[in-house]
N, C-alpha and C positions, 0 to 999 in steps of 0.2 A: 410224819414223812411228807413231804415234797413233791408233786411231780413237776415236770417239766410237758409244757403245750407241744403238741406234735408239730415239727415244723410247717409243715403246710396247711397248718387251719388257721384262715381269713377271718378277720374281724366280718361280720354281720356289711351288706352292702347300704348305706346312707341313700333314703330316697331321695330324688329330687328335688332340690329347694323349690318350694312355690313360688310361681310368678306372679309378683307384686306390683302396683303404681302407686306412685303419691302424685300431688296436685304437681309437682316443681317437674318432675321427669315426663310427665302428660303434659303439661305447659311444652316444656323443652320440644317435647317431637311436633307439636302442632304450631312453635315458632319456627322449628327447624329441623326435620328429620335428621339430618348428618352430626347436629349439636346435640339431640336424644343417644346417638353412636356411641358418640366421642366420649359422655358422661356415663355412659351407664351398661353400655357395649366392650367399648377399648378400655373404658376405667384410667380416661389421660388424667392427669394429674394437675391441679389448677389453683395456685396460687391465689390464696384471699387477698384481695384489695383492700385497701385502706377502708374503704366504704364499707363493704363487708363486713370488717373485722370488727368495724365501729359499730353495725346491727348486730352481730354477737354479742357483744360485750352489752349494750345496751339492753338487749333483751335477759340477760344474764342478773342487772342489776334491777332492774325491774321483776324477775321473778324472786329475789332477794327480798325485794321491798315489802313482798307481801309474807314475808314470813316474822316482821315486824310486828309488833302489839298493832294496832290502826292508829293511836296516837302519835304514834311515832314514825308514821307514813310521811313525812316531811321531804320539798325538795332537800334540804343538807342533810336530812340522811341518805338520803339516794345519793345525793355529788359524794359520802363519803365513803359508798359503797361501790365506786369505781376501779380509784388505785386497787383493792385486795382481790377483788375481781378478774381486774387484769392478769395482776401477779397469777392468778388461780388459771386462767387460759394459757398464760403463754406455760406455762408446768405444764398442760395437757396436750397441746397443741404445737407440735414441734412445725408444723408451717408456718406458724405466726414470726419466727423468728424471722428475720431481715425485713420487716416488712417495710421498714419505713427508707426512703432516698431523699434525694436532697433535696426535696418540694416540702416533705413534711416531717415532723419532729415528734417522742411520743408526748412531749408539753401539749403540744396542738392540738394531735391526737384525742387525746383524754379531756382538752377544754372544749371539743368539738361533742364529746358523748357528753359533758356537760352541760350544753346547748341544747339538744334532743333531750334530756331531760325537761330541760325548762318548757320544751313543747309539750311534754307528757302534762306537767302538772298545769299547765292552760287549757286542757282541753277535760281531766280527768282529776278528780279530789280522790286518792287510795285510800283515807280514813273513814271516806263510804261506802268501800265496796266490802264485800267477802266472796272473792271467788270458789270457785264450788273444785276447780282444777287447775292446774297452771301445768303449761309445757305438757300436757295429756298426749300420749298416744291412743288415736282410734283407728279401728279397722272395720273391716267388714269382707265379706264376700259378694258378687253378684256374678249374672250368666253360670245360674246354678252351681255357684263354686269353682267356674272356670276360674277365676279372678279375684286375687286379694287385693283392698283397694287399703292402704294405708298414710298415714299421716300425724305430723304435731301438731296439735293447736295453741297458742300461744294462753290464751285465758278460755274458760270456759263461767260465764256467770248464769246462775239459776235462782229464778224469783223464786218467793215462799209460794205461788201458785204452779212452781214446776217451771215455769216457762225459761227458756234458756237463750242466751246471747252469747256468739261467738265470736274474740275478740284478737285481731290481730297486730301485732306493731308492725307499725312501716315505718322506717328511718330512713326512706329520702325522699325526696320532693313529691307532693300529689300531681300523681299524673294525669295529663291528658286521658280523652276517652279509650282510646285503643289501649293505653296502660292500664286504665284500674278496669279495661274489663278484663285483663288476664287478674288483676288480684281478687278480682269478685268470682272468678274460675276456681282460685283456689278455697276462697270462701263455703263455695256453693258444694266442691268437693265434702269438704268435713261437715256441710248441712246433710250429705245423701247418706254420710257416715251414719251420723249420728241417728237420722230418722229411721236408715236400717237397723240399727242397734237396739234405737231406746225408742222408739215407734211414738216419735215425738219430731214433727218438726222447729228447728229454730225458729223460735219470734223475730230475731233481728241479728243480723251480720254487722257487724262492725269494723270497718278499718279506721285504727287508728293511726296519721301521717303527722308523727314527732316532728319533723324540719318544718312545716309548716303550721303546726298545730289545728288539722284538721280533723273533722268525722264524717266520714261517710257511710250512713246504713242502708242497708238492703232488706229487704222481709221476703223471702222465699214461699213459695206454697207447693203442695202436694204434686199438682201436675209438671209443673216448673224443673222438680225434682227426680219424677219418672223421667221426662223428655233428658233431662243429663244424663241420666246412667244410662239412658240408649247410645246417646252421643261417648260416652265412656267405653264401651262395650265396641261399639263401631273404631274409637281410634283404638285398641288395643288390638284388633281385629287388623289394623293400616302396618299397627307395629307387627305383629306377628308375622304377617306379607313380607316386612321389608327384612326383618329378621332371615327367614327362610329365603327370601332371594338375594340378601346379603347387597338390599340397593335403599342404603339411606342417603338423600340427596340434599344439597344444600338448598335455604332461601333466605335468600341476602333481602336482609332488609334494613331498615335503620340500627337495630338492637346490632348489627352485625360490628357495628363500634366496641363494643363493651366484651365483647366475645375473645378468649384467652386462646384460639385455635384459629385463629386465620392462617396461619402461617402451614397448617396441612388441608384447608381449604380451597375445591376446585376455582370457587366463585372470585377467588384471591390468588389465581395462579399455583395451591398447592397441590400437594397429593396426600392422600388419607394412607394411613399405614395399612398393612395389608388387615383383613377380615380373621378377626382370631378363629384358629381353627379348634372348635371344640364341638363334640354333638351336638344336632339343632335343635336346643331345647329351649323354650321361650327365658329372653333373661330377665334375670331378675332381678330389683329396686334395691340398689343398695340401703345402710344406715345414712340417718338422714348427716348430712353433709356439717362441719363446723361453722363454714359463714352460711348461715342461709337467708335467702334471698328476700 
């Protein structure tokens, strides 16, 4: 026999999702509080660029390459793990679709992720490494659990003595100082991760810049480490403010070229759409994005 649920008994109430950051939305509010909004507040919808979509794919084939024998870590295995690659994005990835106009072609496209290959294997040999993690999610908590602080790291390598180096791709140009100290921001984030976690500091941060065939490493320490997560603690602290009085404001600066939302922009003659109306509960970090940055 059967019964039937009484009409009015309620599924159990879902707590609260925890409020989350990663390095890219903490970037985002301290280049531009109204651009923190817009991504991650209104949830605007933002078209991958060509660029983008080529550090996706890029990064894609690069974590392919390591699931290779290491003999076989070769650049022509890597250029021939592009085409299947793609194909496998644009199936997942229904934004990808129109991407390209009449500047660019996916021939060009695809002989461009070719290029940034050729920068990978000038700066990096794969048939010496064993990474220990590829595309790892870590997290942690700080301000006694007020605060999940989450992120991907692109590589994780660990010497036989423990010591660990965290390794990032960057597929465009090495930046100027004011640019790689936002990517050393993001670095230093998944350093504070990690030493929460594994009660290990990283040895060396690592960005690697494919168009250029560059490396730049960082070596982090103990103090370095606490002073961020104060600074972490403080801008979530800026966001929760602006959350609650519903005043993220713009700051127009160079970067404001590259930006997919001028057009609701005060600093640009727009208007921001209205403040979604939902209880004021700290928001929270979505999944990490398709192109990422």
């Amino acid at each position: 026999m059967t019964v039937d649920a009484a009409p009015d008994t309620q599924a159990p109430e879902q707590p609260p999702a925890r409020p989350s950051l990663s390095p890219s939305r903490a970037a985002d509010f301290k280049t531009c509080p109204l651009l923190y909004r817009f991504r991650t507040i209104d949830r605007l919808p933002e078209r991958p660029s060509p660029d983008q979509a080529r550090g996706t794919l890029v990064h894609a084939v690069l974590e392919k390459l390591f699931d290779l024998p290491a003999p076989q870590r070769t650049v022509g295995e890597a250029a021939d793990l592009i085409e299947p690659q793609w194909r496998r994005l644009l199936e997942e990835h229904e934004e990808l679709a129109g991407l390209f106009g009449d500047d660019d072609t996916p021939e060009e496209f695809l002989t461009s992720a070719r290029g940034l290959l050729d920068g990978y294997f000038a700066v990096e040999d794969p048939r010496r490494l064993a990474p220990a993690e590829r595309e790892c999610l870590v997290t942690t908590e700080i301000d006694d659990g007020r605060l999940l602080l989450r992120g991907y790291i692109d590589r994780l390598d660990v010497s036989p003595d423990g010591d660990l180096r965290v390794v990032d791709y960057k597929t465009g140009g090495a930046p100027r100082e004011a640019f790689e100290a936002r990517a050393l921001f993001q670095l230093k984030f998944y350093a504070l991760v990690l030493w929460r976690t594994r009660g290990v500091v990283p040895r060396v941060l690592r960005l690697l810049y494919l168009k250029d065939a560059e490396i730049c490493d960082y070596t982090p320490d103990t103090v370095e480490l606490a002073r961020f997560e104060r600074t972490l603690i403080a801008l979530w602290a800026a966001i929760e403010r602006a959350t609650a009085e519903r005043d993220f404001r713009p700051k127009p600066s160079r970067l404001c070229g590259w930006c997919a939302h001028q057009a609701l922009c005060p600093a640009f003659d727009g208007t921001p759409p209205p403040f979604p109306e939902r209880p004021p509960a700290p928001p929270v970090e979505p999944e990490r994005p398709v192109a990422d940055e």
